[in-house]
Structure formats: structure tokens, C-alpha cells
C-alpha positions in Angstrom: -12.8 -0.5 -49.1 -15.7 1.1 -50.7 -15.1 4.7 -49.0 -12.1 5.3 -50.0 -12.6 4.1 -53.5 -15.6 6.7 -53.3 -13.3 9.3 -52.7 -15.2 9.9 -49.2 -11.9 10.3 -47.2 -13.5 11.5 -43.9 -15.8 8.2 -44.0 -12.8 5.9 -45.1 -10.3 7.4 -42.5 -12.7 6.8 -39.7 -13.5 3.0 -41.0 -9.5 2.6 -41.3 -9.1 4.0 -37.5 -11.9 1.4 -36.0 -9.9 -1.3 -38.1 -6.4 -0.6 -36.9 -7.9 0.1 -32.9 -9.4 -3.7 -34.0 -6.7 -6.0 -35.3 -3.9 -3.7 -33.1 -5.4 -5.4 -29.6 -5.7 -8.7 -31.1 -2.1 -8.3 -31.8 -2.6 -7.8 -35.8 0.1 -5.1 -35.5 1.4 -5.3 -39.3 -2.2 -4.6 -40.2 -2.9 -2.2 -37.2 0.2 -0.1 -38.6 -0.9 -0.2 -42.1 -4.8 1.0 -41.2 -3.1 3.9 -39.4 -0.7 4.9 -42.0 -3.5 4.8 -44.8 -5.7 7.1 -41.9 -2.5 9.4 -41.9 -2.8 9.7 -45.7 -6.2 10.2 -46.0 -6.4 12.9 -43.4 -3.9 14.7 -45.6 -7.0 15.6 -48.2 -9.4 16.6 -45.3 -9.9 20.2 -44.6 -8.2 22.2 -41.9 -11.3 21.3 -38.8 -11.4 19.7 -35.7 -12.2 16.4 -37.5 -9.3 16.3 -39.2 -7.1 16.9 -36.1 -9.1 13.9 -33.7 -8.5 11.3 -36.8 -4.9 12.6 -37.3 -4.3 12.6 -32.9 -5.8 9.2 -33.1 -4.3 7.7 -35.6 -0.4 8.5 -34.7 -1.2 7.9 -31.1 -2.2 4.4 -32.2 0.4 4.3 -35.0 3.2 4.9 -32.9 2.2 2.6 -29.8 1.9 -0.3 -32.4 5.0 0.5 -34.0 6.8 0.4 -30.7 4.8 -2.9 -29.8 5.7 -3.9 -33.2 9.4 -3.4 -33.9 10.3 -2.7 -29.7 12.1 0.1 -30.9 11.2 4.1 -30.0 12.8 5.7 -32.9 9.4 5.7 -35.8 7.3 5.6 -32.4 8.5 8.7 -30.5 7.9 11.3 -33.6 4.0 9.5 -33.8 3.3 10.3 -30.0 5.0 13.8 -29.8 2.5 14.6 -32.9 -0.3 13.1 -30.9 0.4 14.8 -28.0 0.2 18.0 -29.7 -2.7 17.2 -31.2 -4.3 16.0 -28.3 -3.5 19.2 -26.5 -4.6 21.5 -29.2 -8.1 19.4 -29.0 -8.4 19.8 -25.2 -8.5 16.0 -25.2 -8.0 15.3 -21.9 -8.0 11.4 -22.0 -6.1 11.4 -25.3 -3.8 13.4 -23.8 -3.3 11.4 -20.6 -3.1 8.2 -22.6 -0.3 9.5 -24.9 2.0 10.9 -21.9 2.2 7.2 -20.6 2.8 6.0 -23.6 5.8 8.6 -23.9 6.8 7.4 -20.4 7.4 4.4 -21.3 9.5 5.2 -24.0 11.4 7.8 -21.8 12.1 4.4 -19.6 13.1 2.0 -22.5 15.4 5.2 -23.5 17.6 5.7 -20.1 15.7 9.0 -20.4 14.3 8.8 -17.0 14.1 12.7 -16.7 11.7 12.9 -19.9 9.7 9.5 -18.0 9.6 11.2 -15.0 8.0 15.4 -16.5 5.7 13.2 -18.7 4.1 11.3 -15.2 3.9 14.7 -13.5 2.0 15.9 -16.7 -0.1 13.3 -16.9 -1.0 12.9 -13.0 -3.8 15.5 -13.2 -5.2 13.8 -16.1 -5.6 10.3 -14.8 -9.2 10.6 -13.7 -10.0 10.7 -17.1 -9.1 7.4 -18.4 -10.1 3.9 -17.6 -9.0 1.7 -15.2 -6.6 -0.4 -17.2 -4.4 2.7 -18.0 -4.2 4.3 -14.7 -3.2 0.6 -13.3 -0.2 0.9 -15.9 0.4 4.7 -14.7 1.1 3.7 -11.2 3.1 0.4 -12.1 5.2 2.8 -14.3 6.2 5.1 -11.3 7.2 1.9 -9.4 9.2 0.6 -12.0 10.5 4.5 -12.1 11.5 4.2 -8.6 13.0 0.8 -8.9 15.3 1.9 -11.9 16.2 4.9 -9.5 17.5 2.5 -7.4 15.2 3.0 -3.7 14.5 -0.6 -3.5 12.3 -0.2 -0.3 9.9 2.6 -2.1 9.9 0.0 -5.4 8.6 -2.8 -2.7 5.9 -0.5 -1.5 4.6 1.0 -4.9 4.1 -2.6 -6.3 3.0 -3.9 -2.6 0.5 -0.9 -2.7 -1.0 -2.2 -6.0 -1.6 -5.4 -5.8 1.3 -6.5 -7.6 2.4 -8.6 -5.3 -0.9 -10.6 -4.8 -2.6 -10.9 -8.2 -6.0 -13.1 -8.2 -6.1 -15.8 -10.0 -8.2 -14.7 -13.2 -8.3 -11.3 -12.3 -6.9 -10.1 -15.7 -8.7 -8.9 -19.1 -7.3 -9.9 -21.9 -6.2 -6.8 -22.8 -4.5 -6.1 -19.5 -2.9 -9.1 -19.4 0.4 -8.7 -21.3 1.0 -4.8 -19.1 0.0 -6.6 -15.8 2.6 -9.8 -16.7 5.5 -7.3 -17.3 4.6 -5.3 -13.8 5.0 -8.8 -12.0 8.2 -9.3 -13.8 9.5 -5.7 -12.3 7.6 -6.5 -8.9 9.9 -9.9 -8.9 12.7 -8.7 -9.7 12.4 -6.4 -6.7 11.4 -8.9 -4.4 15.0 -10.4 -5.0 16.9 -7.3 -4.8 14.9 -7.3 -1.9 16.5 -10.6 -0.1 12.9 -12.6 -0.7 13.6 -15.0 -3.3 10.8 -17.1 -2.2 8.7 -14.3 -2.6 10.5 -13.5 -6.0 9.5 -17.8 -7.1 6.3 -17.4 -6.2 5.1 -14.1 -8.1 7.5 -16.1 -10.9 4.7 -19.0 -10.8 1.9 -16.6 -11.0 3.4 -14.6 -14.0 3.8 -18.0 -15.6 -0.1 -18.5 -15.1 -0.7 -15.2 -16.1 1.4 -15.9 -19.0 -0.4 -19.2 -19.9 -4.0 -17.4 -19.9 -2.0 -14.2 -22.1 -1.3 -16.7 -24.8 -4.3 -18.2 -25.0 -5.8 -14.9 -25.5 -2.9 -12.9 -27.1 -0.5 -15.1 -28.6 2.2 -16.7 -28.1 4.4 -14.2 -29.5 2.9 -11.1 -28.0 2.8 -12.3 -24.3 6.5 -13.6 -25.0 7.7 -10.2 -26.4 6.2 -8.4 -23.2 7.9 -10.7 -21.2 11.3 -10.1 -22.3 10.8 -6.8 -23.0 10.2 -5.8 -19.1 13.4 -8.3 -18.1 15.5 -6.2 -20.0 13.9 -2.8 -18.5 14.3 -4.4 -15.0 17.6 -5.3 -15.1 18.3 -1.6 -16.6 19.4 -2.7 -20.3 16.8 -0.6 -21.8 17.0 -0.9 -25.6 19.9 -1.2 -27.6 
């Protein structure tokens, strides 16, 4: 690339960020990872400024939500997001900020940590107005699948009643919201049969499948399959491991 080879790291950092936001939500995530590391390294030459500390935030909150995505594992992605959240703090970043404590909540779930899931949603409440819809929808399918995992199967049934979970329109999805949405039905199934309703449980089951269909068409096969499995072993409380 022609900025970093002209030793312009500010230009070439900012060209490698727009590249790995790119290819990492058309599920590129080897190169998503590998634009974020190379921002990570060219940050390193950039004086100490507020530039510095937006393309360094930005770059490991996005390099450690694509490792996570990438590998399913928390261990290289929870350092990333802890740096990021300091960074996004330090910047007053309000929607950064917000955006990286879900992200940490979900890790906190996949870990058992449910403690650490549940201070990073009470930190990131107050923040929620600040990002877009697609996020916040995640936020409050998080605290349902919190309250599931806690085991008050009625409050889980009202959560994911209360949004929309458990009547999803037919092409109602973006793209991008596709794969988070798929998993919450998953969860919002799996609590319909805890619940005593497996006809209620086969039917969300047929919808995900749909939903599913249109994800792989727009994601992948492999993406919309990884979500999948990924939120049947959160449901059933194996977590990773």
C-alpha cells in the first residue's frame, strides 16, 4: 500500500483500519485481523496525540472482536478489548466505549464469568443511547440470555417476549444483524422448551432456519454456522472449553 511504503503511518494506519472494519463484516476475518495488527504497528511510530489513541482504541476493539469471531476463543481477544476500553475511556468515546463493554459481555458469558457480564451491562446501560440500533438490540438480548443462564426461566421468557424474539418478521434482518439475531432465537428457543412449549420451541426453530438460509446467502456458510453453534453451546451452559 502506497502509504505505508511512503512512510506516512498516520495515512496508512487509517487506510488499514477502513480495510479491516471492510473485509471483518464480510466475514474476511484472517484479513480483518491482519489490517488491525499492521494498524497496531504502525500506531507504534505515531506521536503521543489523540490520533494516535482513536486508531490504537479502534483498532484492538476490532482486533479483538475478530479474533474472538475468528478463533471462538477469549484468551488473544479479552487483552484487545480491555485495551480498548481504556482507550475509549481516556478519549471520552462514549459509543466506543459502550460498543466495547458488550463486546466484553459477551466474553464474560462465554467465560462462566457472569459477575464480570453482568458490572460490564450495568456500565454500559447509560451509554446505550449512543450507539445504533443493531447493538443496543444485542445489549438487551444479552441480559435475557443473562437471565436465562441465571436460571429464572419466566424473566428469560419475558426479556426475549419483550423484544421481539419470539416473533421475528420475515426479512426483517440486515445482513449484518443477521448472524447476532439467529443466535438470540437460538437462546429464545431454548427457553421456550425449558419453558414446557416445544411447539413454540419448533416453530422459532423453522424461523432461525430461514433466518439462517438468508445469513448464508449473505454471510457464508461458515460464519452463520459458527454463530449457530456457538449460542447452542452458551444456551445449554457449556460455555467455552
Amino acid at each position: 500500500m502506497h502509504f505505508d511504503r511512503g512512510q506516512m503511518p498516520a495515512r496508512a494506519a487509517r487506510y488499514y483500519l477502513a480495510a479491516g472494519d471492510r473485509t471483518g463484516l464480510h466475514y474476511g476475518l484472517h484479513e480483518s485481523v491482519a489490517h488491525y495488527e499492521r494498524v497496531r504497528v504502525l500506531t507504534e511510530d505515531l506521536p503521543e496525540n489523540r490520533e494516535r489513541d482513536v486508531l490504537g482504541m479502534r483498532a484492538a476493539l476490532g482486533l479483538g472482536w475478530r479474533l474472538y469471531e475468528r478463533d471462538g476463543l477469549t484468551d488473544g481477544a479479552l487483552p484487545m478489548l480491555e485495551k480498548a476500553r481504556e482507550l475509549a475511556a481516556r478519549l471520552d468515546d462514549k459509543a466506543s466505549l459502550a460498543e466495547v463493554l458488550i463486546r466484553l459481555e459477551v466474553l464474560g458469558v462465554v467465560r462462566g464469568d457472569l459477575r464480570a457480564a453482568s458490572d460490564h451491562a450495568r456500565a454500559a446501560a447509560p451509554l446505550l443511547e449512543h450507539l445504533p440500533g443493531a447493538l443496543r438490540a444485542s445489549a438487551n438480548e444479552l441480559e435475557a440470555l443473562r437471565v436465562l443462564i441465571r436460571g429464572d426461566l419466566q424473566d428469560a421468557c419475558r426479556r426475549f417476549e419483550a423484544i421481539g424474539i419470539f416473533r421475528v418478521a420475515e426479512g426483517a434482518l440486515a445482513p449484518e444483524a443477521a448472524g447476532a439475531r439467529i443466535a438470540a432465537m437460538a437462546w429464545g428457543g431454548y427457553a421456550l422448551w425449558l419453558a414446557g412449549k416445544p411447539e413454540s420451541s419448533c416453530h422459532l426453530g423453522a424461523s432461525r432456519l430461514r433466518g439462517r438460509r438468508r445469513a448464508e446467502r449473505f454471510l457464508g456458510a461458515r460464519r452463520a454456522a459458527k454463530r449457530l453453534g456457538h449460542a447452542a453451546c452458551v444456551a445449554s451452559g457449556a460455555g467455552e472449553g
